[in-house]
N, C-alpha and C positions, 0 to 999 in steps of 0.2 A: 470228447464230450461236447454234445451242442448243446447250450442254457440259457434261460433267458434270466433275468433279475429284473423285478418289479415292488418298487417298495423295499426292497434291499432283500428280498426273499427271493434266494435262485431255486429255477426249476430247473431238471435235465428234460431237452426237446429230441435228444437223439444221442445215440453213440456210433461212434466210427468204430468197428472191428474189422480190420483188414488181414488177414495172415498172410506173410508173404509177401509185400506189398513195398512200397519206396514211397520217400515223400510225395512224389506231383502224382500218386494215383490217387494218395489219403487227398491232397489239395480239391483235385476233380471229381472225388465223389463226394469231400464237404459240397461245393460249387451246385453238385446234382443234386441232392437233399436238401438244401437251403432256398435253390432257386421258385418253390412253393412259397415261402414268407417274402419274397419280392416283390413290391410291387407301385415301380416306380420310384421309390424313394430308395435312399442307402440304408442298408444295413449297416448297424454296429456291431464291429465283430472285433473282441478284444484276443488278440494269442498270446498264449503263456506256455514258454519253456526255460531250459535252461541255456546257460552259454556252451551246454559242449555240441549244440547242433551248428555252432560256426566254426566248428573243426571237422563233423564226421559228414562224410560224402557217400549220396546214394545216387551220385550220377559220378562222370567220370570229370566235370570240370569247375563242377562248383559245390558252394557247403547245402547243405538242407535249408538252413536259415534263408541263403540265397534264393533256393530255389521257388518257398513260400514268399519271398516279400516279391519276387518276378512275377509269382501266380499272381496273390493281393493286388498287383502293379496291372496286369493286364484288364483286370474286374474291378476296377478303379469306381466305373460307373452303378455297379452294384453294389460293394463294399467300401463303407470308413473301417477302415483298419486299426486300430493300436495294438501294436506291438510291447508286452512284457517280459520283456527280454532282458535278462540280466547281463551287464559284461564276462561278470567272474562269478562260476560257483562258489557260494561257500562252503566252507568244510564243517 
């Protein structure tokens, strides 16, 4: 889900449905549907998951979390990032 909060009222501005898909293509079509609200300035873009995306691999040498804060990393100049990212699921 892409949303924005305004006044503490979030709206949804989009959804990503990918079927089939691995994280850096979900990354690069966030990148492509976002790059309209760009302009000049950073976005803020809050991500929320849980801890077991720094265990499960959809490349063959690094975790998914990796993979996303590399994307973040490289779009430095278009995105503020925060990361909500738990260490440990809870049960």
């Amino acid at each position: 889900m892409v949303g924005q909060t305004i006044s503490g009222v979030v709206g949804i501005l989009d959804e990503l449905i990918l079927p089939d898909s691995n994280t850096l293509t979900a990354c690069e079509e966030f990148a492509e549907r976002t790059k309209k609200w760009f302009r000049g300035v950073r976005l803020n873009v809050s991500v929320y998951g849980d801890a077991t995306g720094e265990h499960r691999n959809s490349s063959p040498s690094r975790t998914d979390w990796q993979i996303v804060r590399n994307f973040f990393g490289r779009y430095s100049d278009r995105y503020q990032v925060t990361f909500c990212v738990p260490t440990a699921n809870h049960r």
